[in-house]
TORZAKE-980325 format. One record per residue (C-alpha): residue in one letter; x, z, y. Coordinates in steps of 0.25 Angstrom, whole numbers. Layout:
REM TORZAKE-980325
['A', [X, Z, Y]]
...
//
This chain:
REM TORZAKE-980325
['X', [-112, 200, 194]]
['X', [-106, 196, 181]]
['X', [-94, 185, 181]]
['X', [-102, 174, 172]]
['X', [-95, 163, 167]]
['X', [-100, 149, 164]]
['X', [-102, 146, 150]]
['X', [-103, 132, 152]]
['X', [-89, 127, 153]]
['X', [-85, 137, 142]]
['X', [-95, 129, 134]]
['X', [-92, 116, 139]]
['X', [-76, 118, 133]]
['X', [-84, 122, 119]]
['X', [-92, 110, 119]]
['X', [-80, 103, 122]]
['X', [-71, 110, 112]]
['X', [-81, 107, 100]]
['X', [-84, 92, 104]]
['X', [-67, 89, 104]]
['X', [-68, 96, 90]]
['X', [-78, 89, 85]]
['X', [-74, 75, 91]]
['X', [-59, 78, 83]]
['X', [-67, 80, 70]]
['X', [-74, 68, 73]]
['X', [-59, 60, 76]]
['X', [-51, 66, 64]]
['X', [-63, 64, 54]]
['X', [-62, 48, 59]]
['X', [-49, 50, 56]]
['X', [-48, 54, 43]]
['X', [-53, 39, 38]]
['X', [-59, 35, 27]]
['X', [-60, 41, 13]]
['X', [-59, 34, -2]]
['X', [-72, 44, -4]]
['X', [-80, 39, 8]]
['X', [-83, 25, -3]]
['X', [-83, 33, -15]]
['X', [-98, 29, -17]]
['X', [-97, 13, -12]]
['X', [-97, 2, -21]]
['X', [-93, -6, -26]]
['X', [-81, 4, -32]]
['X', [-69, -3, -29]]
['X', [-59, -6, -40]]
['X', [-44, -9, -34]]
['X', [-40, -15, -48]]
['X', [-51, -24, -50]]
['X', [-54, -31, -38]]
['X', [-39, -31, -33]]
['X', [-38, -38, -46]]
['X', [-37, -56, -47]]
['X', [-38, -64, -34]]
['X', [-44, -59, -20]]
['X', [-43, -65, -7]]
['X', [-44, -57, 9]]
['X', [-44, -60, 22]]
['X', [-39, -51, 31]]
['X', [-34, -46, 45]]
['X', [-25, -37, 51]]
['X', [-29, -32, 65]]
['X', [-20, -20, 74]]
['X', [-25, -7, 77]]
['X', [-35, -14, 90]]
['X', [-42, -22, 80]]
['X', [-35, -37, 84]]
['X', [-33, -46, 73]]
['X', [-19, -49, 70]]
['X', [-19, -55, 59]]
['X', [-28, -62, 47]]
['X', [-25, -64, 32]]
['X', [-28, -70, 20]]
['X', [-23, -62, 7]]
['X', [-26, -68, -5]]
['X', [-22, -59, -18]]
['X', [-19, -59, -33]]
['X', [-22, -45, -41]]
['X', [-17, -43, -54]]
['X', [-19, -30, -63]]
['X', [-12, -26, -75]]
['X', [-18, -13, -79]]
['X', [-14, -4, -67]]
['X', [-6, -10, -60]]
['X', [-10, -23, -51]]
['X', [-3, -32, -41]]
['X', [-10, -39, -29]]
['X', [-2, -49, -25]]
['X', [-7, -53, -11]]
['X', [-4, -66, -2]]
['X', [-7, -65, 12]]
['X', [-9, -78, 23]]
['X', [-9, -72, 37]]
['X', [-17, -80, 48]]
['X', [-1, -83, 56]]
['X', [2, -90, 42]]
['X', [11, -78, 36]]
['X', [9, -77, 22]]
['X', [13, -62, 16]]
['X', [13, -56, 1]]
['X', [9, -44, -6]]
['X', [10, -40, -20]]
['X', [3, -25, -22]]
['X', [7, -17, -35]]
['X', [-5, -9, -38]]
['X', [-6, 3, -49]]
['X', [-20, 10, -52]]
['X', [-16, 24, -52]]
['X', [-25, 33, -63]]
['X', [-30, 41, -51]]
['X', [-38, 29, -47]]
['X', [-27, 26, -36]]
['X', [-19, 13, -34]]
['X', [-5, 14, -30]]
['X', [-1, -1, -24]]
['X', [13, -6, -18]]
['X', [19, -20, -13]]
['X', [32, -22, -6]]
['X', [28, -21, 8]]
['X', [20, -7, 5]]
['X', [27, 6, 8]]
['X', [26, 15, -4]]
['X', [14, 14, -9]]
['X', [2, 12, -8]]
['X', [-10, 21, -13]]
['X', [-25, 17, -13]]
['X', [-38, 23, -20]]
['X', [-53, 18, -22]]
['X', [-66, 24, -19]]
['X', [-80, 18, -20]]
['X', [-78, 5, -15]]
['X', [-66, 8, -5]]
['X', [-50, 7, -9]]
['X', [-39, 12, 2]]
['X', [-24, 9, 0]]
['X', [-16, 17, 10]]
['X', [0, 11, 10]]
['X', [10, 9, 21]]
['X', [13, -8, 21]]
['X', [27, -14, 28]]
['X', [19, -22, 39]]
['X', [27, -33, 44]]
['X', [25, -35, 61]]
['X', [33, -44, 66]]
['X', [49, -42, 65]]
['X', [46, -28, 59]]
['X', [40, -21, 48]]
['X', [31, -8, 48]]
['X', [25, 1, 39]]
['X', [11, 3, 40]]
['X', [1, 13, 35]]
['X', [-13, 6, 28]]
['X', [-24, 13, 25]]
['X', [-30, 1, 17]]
['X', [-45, 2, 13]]
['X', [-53, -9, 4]]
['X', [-68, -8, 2]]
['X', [-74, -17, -8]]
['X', [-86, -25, -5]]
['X', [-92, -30, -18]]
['X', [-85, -35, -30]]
['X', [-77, -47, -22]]
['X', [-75, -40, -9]]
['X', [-66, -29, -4]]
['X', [-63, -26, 12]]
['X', [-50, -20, 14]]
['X', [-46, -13, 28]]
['X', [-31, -7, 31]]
['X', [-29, 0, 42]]
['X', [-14, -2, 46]]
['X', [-8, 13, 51]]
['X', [8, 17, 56]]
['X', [10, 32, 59]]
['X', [-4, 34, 59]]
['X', [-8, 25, 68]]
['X', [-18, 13, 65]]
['X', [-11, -1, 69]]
['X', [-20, -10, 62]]
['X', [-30, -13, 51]]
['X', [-30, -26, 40]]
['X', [-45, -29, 35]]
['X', [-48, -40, 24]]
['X', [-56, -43, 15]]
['X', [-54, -46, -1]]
['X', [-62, -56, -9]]
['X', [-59, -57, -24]]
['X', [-58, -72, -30]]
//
């Protein structure tokens, strides 16, 4: 008689083999986050210029990587444009009473990007438009408690109709997601 090996566990492991590979696909394309193209056809097209531009009001939250609320805000903010260049000056009242201000220098690039900065923004930060999305991505001097620490936002704004935009950051330090910020802006 022949020796006959089983085929079955020999198939098992290439079953196996090809369901991990496609399961790490699946993973890293989750990964890979949204795109500026993925809203290239929504409308309305936002504009950064013209509705960052007079008075608007948000309501926010900032929660930790687990999705608990630590904190709520009202930012209410003045938008001024001269040509390219723009200043959003914002003023923020935190649910514990703390009051905190930030004044954005914006400049429309003629590549259709806008590069902003503010005193407590490391570098730079550079954001771009597609359809009816906007994403910033910047690194912001996060004050917690006695310390100060530089964290990573991935900042993406989706407006709603003319009056409306919904913004959410997600809030990142070597990589890893610690929090996220979620508000909504309302022109006056």
């Amino acid at each position: 008689m022949k020796n006959q090996t089983n085929p079955a566990p020999r198939l098992a492991r290439r079953i196996a083999a090809a369901a991990t590979a496609c399961l790490a696909a699946f993973v890293l394309a989750g990964c890979a986050g949204p795109q500026l193209a993925d809203h290239a056809q929504e409308r309305p097209v936002f504009n950064f210029k013209q509705y960052f531009n007079g008075k608007l009001i948000a309501h926010g939250m900032v929660s930790d990587r687990g999705g608990k609320v630590l904190r709520r805000f009202v930012v209410t903010m003045r938008c001024d444009w001269v040509g390219d260049s723009g200043t959003l000056d914002e003023q923020f009242v935190y649910n514990d009473g703390e009051l905190q201000h930030r004044v954005w220098r914006v400049r429309a690039q003629a590549d259709g990007q806008f590069i902003g900065t503010a005193d407590d923004v490391v570098g730079q930060a550079v954001g771009a438009s597609s359809g009816s999305a906007f994403n910033w991505r910047y690194t912001l001097k996060l004050p917690v408690g006695g310390d100060v620490y530089e964290v990573e936002f991935d900042d993406w704004l989706h407006q709603i109709d003319e009056r409306t935009v919904l913004n959410k950051a997600v809030m990142s330090k070597f990589g890893v997601r610690v929090g996220e910020v979620v508000l909504s802006f309302s022109k006056l």
